[in-house]
N, C-alpha and C positions, 0 to 999 in steps of 0.2 A: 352386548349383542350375543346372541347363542344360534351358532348352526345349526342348521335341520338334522334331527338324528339321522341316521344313517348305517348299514352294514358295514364293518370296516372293511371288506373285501372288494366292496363297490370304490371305483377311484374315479369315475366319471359323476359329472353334475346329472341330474336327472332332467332337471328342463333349464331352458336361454336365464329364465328368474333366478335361479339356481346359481347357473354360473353370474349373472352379473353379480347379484347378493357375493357371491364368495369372491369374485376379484375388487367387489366393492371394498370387502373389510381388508383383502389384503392389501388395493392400494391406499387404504386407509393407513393403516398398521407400517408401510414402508413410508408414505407420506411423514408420518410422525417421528420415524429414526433418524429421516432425511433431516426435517426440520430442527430437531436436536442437533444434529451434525452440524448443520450449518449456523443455527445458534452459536453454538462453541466454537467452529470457527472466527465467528464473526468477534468472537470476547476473545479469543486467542491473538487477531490479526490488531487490533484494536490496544490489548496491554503491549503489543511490540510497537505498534504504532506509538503511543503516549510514553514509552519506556525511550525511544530515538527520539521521542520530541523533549522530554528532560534530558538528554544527556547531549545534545544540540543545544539549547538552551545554556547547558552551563560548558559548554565547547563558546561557545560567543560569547559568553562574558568572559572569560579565560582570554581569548583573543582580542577582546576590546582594552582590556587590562593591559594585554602584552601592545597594543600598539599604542593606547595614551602612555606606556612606559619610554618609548620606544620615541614617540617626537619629543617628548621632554628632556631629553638627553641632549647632552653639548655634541656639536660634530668640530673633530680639533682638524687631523690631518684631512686630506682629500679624501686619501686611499680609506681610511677609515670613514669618515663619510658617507663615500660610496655604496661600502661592505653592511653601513648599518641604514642606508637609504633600501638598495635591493633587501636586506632583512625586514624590514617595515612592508615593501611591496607585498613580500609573501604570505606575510599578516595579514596585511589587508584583502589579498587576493584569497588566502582560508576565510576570512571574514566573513566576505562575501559569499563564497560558496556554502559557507556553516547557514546564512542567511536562508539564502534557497532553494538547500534540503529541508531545515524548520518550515519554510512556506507550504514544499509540498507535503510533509507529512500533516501540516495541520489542515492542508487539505483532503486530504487522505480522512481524515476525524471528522472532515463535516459532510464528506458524502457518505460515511459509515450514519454522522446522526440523521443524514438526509433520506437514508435509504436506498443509495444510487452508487456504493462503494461495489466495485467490481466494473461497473460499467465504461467503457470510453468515453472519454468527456467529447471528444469528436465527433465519431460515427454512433455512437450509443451502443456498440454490441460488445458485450461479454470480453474481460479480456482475461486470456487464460489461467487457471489458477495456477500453476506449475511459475508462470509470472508473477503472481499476486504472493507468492509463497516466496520467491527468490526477494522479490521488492513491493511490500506490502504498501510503498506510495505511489506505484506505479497507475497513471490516470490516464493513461493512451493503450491502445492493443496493439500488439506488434506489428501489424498492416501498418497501423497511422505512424507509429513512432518509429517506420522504419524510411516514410516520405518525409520526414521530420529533417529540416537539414543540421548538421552539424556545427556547433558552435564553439567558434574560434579551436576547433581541432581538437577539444575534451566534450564528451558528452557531456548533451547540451543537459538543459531543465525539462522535463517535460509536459510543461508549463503550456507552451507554445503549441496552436492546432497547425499539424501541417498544411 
């Protein structure tokens, strides 16, 4: 595309055609830095995303490891027992939570394949990037996951629509 020549001293459009033509190309022209921009975020958001789903991934087998280690073991005295029953619990309770996280971040990967990554799975509206940046699995906007109730006193999954 080529602008209408023009005197360089002249800074005003000559006629309405004029101007729309020139803010045409420039929202063209910023349209397309935009879309770059967010391309690369979206590959940026996406290898952190697939990089916590591998290392979740081998967090769970590590833990499933440690608690088939863990029942298979003799229990002699009480007290000892006990010490390696509550050890087991915590295992299984990281277990579960390593669980959870892998859920949502591979949810996180299929609303990026879907084309709906950003969006609240609730209300549909935008949830912030400055969120999306701290916890790139995060699938509620802060409205909803603030009605969101609390589970069992650690934040919950936010899995759950309020």
């Amino acid at each position: 595309m080529c602008l209408p020549e023009r005197d360089s001293a002249q800074t005003i459009p000559r006629s309405r055609d004029e101007a729309s033509f020139v803010l045409g190309v420039l929202a063209s022209l910023l349209f397309t830095g935009w879309e770059k921009w967010v391309v690369n975020q979206l590959k940026d958001i996406q290898a952190r995303l697939e990089n916590e789903r591998n290392r979740l991934k081998e967090l769970k087998v590590k833990l499933s490891e440690g608690a088939l280690e863990e029942r298979e073991g003799s229990y002699g005295k009480r007290e000892e027992a006990a010490t390696e029953y509550s050890e087991m619990e915590k295992q299984f309770t990281s277990l579960q939570r390593t669980r959870e996280q892998l859920a949502e971040v591979e949810h996180a990967l299929g609303k990026l394949g879907k084309g709906t990554y950003g969006l609240c799975d609730f209300c549909g509206k935008p949830i912030p990037s400055d969120r999306l940046e701290a916890v790139p699995q995060a699938n509620l906007c802060l409205e909803c996951k603030a009605r969101q109730p609390k589970a069992g006193g650690r934040k919950g999954s936010e899995k759950e629509a309020p």
